[in-house]
C-alpha positions as CSV (number, residue, x, y, z in Angstrom):
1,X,-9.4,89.7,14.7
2,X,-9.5,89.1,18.6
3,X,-8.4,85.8,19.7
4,X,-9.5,84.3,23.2
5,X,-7.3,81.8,24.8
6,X,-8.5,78.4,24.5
7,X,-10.4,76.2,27.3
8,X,-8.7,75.5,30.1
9,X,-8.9,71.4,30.2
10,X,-11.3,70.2,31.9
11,X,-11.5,66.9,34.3
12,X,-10.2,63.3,32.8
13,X,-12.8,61.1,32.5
14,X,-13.4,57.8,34.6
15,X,-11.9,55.9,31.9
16,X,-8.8,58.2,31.7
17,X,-8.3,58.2,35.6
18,X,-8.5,54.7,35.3
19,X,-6.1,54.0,33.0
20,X,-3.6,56.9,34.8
21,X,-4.1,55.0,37.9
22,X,-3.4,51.5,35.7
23,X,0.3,53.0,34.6
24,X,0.8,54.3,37.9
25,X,0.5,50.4,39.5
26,X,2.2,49.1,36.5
27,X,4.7,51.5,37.3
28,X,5.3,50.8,41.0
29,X,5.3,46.6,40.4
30,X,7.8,47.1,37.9
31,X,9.7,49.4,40.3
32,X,9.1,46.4,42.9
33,X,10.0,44.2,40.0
34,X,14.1,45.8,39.7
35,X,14.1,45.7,43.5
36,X,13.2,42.5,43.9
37,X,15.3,40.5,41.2
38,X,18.0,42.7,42.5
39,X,18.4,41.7,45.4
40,X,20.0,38.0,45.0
41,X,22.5,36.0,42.3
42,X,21.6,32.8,42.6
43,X,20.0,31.9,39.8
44,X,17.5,29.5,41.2
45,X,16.2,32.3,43.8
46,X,15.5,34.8,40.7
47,X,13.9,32.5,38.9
48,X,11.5,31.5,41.3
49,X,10.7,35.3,42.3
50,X,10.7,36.4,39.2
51,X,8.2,33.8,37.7
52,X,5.7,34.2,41.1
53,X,5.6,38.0,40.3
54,X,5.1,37.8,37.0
55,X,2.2,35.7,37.6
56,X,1.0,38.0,40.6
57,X,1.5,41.0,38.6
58,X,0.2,40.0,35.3
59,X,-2.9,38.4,37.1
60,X,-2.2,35.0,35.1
61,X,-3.2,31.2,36.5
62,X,0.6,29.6,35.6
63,X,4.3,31.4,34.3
64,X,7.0,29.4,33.2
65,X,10.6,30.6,31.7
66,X,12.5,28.7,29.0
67,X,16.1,29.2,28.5
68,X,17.8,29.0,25.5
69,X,20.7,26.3,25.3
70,X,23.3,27.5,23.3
71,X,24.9,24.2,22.4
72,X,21.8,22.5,21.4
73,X,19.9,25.7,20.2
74,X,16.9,25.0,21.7
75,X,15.0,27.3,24.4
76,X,14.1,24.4,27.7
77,X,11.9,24.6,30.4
78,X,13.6,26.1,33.4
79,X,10.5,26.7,35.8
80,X,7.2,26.8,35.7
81,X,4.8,28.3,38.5
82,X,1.0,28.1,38.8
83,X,-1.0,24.6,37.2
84,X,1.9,23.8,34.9
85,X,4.2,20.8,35.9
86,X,7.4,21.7,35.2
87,X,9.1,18.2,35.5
88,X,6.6,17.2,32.5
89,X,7.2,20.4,30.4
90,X,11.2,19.6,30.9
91,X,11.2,16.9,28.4
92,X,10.5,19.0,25.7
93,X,13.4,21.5,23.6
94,X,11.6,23.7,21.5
95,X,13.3,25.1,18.4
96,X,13.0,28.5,17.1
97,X,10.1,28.8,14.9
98,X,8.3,26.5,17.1
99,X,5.0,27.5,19.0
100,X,4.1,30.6,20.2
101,X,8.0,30.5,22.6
102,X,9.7,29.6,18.9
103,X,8.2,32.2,17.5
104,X,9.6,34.7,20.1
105,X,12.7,33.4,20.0
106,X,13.5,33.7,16.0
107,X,11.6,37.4,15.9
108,X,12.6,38.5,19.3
109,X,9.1,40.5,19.1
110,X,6.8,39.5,22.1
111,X,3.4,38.3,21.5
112,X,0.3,38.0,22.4
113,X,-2.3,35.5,21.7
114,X,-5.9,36.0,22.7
115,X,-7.0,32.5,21.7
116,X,-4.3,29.9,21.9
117,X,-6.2,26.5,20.9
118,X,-7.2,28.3,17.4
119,X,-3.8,29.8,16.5
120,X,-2.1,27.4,14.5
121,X,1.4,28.6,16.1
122,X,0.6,26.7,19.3
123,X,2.3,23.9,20.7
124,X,-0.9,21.8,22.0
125,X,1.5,19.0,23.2
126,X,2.4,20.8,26.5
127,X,-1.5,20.8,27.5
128,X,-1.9,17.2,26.2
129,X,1.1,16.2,28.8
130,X,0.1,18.7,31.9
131,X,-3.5,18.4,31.8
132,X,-3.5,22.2,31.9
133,X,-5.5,24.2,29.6
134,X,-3.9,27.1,27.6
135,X,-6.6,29.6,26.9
136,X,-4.7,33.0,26.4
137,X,-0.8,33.4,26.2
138,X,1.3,36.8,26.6
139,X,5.3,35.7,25.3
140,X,8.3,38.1,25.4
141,X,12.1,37.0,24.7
142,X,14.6,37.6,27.3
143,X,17.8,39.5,25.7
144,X,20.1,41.3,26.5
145,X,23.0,43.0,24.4
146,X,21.7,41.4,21.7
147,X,22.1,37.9,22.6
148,X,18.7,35.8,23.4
149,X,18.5,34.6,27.2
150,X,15.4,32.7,26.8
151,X,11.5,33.3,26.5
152,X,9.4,33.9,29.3
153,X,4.9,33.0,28.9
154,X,2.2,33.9,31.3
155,X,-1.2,31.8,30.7
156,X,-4.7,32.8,31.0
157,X,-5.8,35.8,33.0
158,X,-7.8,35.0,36.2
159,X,-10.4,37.3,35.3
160,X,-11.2,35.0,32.3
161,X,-10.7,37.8,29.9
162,X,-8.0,37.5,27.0
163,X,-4.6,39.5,27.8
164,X,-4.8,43.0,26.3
165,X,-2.0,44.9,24.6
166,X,-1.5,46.9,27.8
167,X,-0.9,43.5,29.7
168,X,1.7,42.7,26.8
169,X,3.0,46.5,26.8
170,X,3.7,46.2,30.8
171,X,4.5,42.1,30.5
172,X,7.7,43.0,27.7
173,X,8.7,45.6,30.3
174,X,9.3,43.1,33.0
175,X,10.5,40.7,30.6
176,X,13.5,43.5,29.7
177,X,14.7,43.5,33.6
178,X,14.4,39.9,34.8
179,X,16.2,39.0,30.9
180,X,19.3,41.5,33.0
181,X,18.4,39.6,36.0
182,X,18.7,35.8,34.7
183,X,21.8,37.0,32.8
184,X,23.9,38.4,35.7
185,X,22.7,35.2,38.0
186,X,23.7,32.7,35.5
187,X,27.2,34.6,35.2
188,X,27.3,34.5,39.0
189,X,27.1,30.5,38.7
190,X,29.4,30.5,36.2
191,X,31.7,32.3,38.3
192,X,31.1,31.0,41.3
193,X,31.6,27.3,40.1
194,X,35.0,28.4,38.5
195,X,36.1,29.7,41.6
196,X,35.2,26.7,43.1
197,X,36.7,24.4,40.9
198,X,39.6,26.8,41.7
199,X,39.9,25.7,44.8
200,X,39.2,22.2,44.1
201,X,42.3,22.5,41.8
202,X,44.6,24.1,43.9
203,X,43.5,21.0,47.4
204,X,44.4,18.8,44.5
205,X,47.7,19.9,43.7
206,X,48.7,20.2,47.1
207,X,47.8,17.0,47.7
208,X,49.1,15.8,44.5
209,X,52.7,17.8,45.9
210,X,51.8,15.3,49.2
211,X,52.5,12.0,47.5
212,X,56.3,13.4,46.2
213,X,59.1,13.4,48.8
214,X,59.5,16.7,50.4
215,X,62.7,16.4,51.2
216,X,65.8,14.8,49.2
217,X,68.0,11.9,50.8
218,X,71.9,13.5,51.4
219,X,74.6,11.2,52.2
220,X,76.7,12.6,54.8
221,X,80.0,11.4,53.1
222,X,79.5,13.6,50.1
223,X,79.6,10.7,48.1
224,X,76.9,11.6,45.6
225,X,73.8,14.2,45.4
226,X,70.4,14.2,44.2
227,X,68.5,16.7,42.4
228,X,64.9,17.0,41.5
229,X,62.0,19.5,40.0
230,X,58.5,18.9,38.6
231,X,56.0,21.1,37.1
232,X,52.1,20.0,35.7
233,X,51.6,21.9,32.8
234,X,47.9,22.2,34.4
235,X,46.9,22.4,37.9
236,X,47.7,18.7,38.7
237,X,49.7,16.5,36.7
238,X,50.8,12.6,35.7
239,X,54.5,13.3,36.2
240,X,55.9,11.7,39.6
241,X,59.3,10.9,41.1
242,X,60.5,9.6,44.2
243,X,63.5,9.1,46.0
244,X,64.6,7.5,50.0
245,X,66.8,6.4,51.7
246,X,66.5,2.4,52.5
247,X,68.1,0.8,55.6
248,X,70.8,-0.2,54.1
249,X,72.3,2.6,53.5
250,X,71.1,2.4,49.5
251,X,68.9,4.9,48.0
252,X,65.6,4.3,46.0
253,X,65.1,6.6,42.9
254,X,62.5,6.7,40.6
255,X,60.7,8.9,37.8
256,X,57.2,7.6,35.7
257,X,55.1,9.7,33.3
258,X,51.2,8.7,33.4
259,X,49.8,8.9,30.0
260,X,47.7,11.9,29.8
261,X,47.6,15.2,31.7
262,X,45.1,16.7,34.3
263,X,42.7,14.9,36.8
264,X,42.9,11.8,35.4
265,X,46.6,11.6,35.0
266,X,47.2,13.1,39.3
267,X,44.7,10.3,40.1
268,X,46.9,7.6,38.6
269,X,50.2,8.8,39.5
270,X,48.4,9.0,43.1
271,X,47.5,5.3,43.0
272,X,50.8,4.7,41.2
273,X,53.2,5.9,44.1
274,X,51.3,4.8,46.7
275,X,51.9,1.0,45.0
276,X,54.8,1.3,44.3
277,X,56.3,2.7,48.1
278,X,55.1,-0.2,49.3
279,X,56.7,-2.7,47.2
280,X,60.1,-0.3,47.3
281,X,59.8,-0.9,51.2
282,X,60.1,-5.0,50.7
283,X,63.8,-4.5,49.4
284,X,63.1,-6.2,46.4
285,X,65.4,-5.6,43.3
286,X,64.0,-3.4,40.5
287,X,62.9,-5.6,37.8
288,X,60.9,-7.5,40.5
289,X,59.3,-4.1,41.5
290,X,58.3,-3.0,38.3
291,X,56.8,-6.9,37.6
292,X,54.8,-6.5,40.6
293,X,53.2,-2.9,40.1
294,X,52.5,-3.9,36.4
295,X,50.5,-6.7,36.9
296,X,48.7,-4.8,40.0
297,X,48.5,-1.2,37.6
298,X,46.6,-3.8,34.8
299,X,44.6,-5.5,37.5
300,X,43.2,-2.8,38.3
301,X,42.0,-1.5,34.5
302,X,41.7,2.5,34.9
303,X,40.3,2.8,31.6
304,X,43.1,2.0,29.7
305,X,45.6,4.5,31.4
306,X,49.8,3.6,32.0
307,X,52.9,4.8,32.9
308,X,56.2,4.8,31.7
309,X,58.8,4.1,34.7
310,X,62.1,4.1,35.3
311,X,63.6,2.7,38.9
312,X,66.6,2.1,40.3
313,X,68.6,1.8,43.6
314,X,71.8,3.7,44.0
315,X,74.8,2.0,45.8
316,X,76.9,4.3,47.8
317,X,79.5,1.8,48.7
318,X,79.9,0.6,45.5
319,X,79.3,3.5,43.1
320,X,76.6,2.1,41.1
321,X,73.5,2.1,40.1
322,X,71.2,-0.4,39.7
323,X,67.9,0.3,37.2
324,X,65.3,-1.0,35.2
325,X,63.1,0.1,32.5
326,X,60.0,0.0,31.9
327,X,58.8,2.1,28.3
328,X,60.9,5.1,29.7
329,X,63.0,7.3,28.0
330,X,66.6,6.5,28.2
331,X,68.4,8.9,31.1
332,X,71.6,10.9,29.7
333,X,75.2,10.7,31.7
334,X,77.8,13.4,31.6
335,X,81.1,13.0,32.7
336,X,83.4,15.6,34.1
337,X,84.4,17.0,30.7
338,X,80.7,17.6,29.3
339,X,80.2,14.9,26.9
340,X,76.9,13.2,27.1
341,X,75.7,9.9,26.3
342,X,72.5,7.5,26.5
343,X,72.8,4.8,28.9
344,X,70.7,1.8,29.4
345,X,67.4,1.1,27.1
346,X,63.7,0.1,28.2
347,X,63.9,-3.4,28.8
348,X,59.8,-4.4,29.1
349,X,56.9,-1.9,28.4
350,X,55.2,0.3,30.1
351,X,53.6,-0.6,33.8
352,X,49.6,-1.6,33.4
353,X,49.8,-2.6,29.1
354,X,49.8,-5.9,29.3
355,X,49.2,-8.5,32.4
356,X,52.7,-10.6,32.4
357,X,55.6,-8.1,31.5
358,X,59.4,-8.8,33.1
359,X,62.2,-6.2,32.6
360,X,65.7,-6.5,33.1
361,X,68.2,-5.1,35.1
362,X,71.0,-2.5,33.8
363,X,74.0,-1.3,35.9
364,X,75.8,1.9,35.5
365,X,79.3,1.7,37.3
366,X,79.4,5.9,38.0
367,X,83.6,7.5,37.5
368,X,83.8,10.5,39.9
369,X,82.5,13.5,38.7
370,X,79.5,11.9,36.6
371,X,76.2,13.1,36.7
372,X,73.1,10.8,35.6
373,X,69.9,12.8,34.5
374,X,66.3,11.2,34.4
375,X,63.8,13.0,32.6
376,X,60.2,12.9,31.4
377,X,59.0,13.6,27.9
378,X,57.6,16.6,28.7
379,X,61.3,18.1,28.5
380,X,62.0,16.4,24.9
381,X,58.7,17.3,23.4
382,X,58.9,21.0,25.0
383,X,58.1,23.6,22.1
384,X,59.3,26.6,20.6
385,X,56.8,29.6,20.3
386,X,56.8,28.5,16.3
387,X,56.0,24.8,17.5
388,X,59.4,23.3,16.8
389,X,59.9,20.5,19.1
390,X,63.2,20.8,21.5
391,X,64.0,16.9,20.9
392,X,66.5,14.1,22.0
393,X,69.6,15.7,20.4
394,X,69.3,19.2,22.0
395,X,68.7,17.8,25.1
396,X,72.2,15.5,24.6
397,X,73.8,18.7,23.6
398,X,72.1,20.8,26.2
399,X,73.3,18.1,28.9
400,X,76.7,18.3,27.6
401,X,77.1,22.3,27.6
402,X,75.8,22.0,31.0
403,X,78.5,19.3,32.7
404,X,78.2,17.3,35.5
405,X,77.7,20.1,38.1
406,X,75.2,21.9,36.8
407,X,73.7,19.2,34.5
408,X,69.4,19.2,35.6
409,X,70.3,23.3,36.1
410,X,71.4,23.5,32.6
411,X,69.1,21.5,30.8
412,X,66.1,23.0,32.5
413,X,67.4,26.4,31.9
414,X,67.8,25.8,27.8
415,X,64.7,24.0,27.4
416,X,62.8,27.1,29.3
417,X,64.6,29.6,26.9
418,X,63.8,27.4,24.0
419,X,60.1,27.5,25.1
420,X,59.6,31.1,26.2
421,X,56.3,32.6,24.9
422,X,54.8,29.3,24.2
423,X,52.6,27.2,26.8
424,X,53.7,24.2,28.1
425,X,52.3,21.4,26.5
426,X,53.1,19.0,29.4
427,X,54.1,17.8,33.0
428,X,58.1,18.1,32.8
429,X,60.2,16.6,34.9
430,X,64.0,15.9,35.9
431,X,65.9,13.7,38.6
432,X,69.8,14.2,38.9
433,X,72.4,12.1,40.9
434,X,75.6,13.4,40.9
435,X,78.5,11.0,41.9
436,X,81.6,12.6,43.5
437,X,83.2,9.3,45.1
């Protein structure tokens, strides 16, 4: 049997043309679409494009985008173009499962809704606050890699006509990109405001570094020598010390531990040492130096914050040294054959506890060859990679293996060792005077 070859086809119709020309535009706006939200990361900017396209595009009176909060698991009102007042939409956090955005949220299956008032799915309380009425509603999530990024409505066509499923076909498609879009912006933010804070961190420790003395006082006589090293077990830290040289020829040493770490703990020991040089400059004794700082530290009430201090003034001529306590641990003294000992005791508590606190005066006569080491608690409560705390009596035996010459060396080195593969938990440290005679 002869077969002829079929019709060749003929012409599209109007209709057909029609819709090939529809694609085409949808086509080249979402083309315009990647461009366009492409071209910045700041999240504001995208938003704000992204939402006055959609409403161009879609042909749509008012587009908003709701984001979903993660911590309170709730998709809010980020902006809101067209009719809609955004500032009264912002009070409301709307769950999954709530409204026609809830909806999209839990399914993740865009929608569209020809006629809002009657579907029983719609949240009439956003029209009862704006004033605007919600006639027909096209909503599509915004996710990418699996993860929700928020929901994103256009409202009524201007052409009065429902939304069709090609207007929610070509709406999920530009949901899909600006969903990318909002994603990479908000990791941009996140981004930049950690480098920022960076930054911020890093001004903070260098002024932090500002307030410590940045150079140690010598005594041309080789009579004695003073050691010291610090480290924030964060960017900043509460630890300080200080040492200077007073007119007299006597020298000024001190080392306090703010309760707490971080920015709180860097602003106290800020306002701490500032205080405190200025009373060391009026050549008063210790005890009457930590008196005064204590009732000014409590004056002054920074939310219940203190320090722990210990100061005293070291006598070249006479080979002492003259301290008081205040709530700090006891310092360690090692004399030329290695054995260590505690000297002295906190005498009062720690600076800004109470309003009235006095503290009394201890003197250690130094022998040649004995080294004094000062110390935060940083370096006793130091841990081990299994969280075993280094302690008191390691850090008396540590002291002792290390002898007078190398005694903040030693120490430091051990407790380091004994901490290696663990993070440090806090600020350490150490302030050595070594008397030769």
């Amino acid at each position: 049997m002869e077969t002829w070859p079929a019709d060749p086809p003929g012409p599209d119709s109007p209709e057909d043309l029609a819709r090939l020309r529809e694609r085409v535009k949808s086509l080249s706006r979402l083309m315009e679409v990647t461009a366009l939200i492409s071209s910045t990361l700041d999240l504001d900017e995208v938003m704000n494009r992204v939402m006055t396209l959609a409403k161009e595009v879609m042909e749509a009176e008012a587009a908003s985008v709701m984001l979903w909060n993660e911590e309170l698991e709730c998709l809010e009102f980020e902006i809101a173009v067209g009719q809609v007042g955004v500032e009264k939409l912002k009070q409301f956090q709307i769950k999954k499962g709530q409204g026609i955005a809830g909806t999209v949220a839990e399914t993740g299956v865009p929608l569209l809704v020809a006629d809002a008032p009657s579907d029983p799915r719609f949240f009439a309380r956003a029209d009862e606050e704006t004033g605007f009425v919600t006639k027909s509603i096209l909503a599509a999530p915004l996710i990418t890699s699996d993860r929700l990024v928020g929901v994103s409505e256009v409202l009524n066509h201007r052409a009065g006509r429902p939304f069709t499923e090609q207007d929610l076909e070509l709406f999920a498609a530009f949901c899909r990109q600006v969903a990318v879009a909002v994603d990479n912006a908000r990791l941009h933010k996140r981004e930049v405001k950690r480098r920022l804070l960076d930054q911020q961190m890093s001004m903070a420790a260098s002024i932090q570094k500002s307030f410590l003395p940045d150079r140690l006082p010598e005594d041309e006589r080789g009579r004695f020598r003073i050691g010291a090293f610090s480290e924030s077990a964060q960017e900043v830290g509460g630890d300080l010390y200080y040492a200077a040289l007073r007119p007299d020829g006597r020298v000024s040493i001190c080392l306090g531990d703010v309760s707490g770490k971080g920015v709180p703990a860097a602003l106290y020991m800020a306002r701490v040492v500032s205080e405190f040089r200025q009373l060391c400059a009026s050549g008063k004794t210790p005890c009457e130096v930590l008196a005064e700082l204590n009732a000014d530290l409590f004056a002054g009430k920074m939310r219940g914050m203190f320090v722990t201090y210990l100061y005293g003034i070291l006598d070249p001529d006479e080979g002492e040294f003259r301290m008081a306590n205040a709530g700090h641990l006891p310092p360690v003294c090692v004399g030329p054959e290695g054995a260590g000992r505690w000297v002295g005791e906190a005498s009062g508590p720690p600076l800004g506890m109470v309003p009235d606190a006095s503290y009394r005066e201890e003197t250690l006569a130094f022998s040649p060859g004995e080294s004094l080491l000062i110390y935060s608690d940083g370096i006793v409560e130091a841990r081990s990679k299994g969280g075993e705390e280094w302690g008191e009596a390691r850090l008396l035996e540590a002291a002792g293996r290390a002898g007078a010459e190398r005694l903040m060396e030693g120490v430091l080195k051990e407790v380091r060792d004994f901490g290696r593969g663990a993070p440090q938990s806090d600020d350490m440290t150490l302030v050595s005077v070594s008397w030769r005679g």
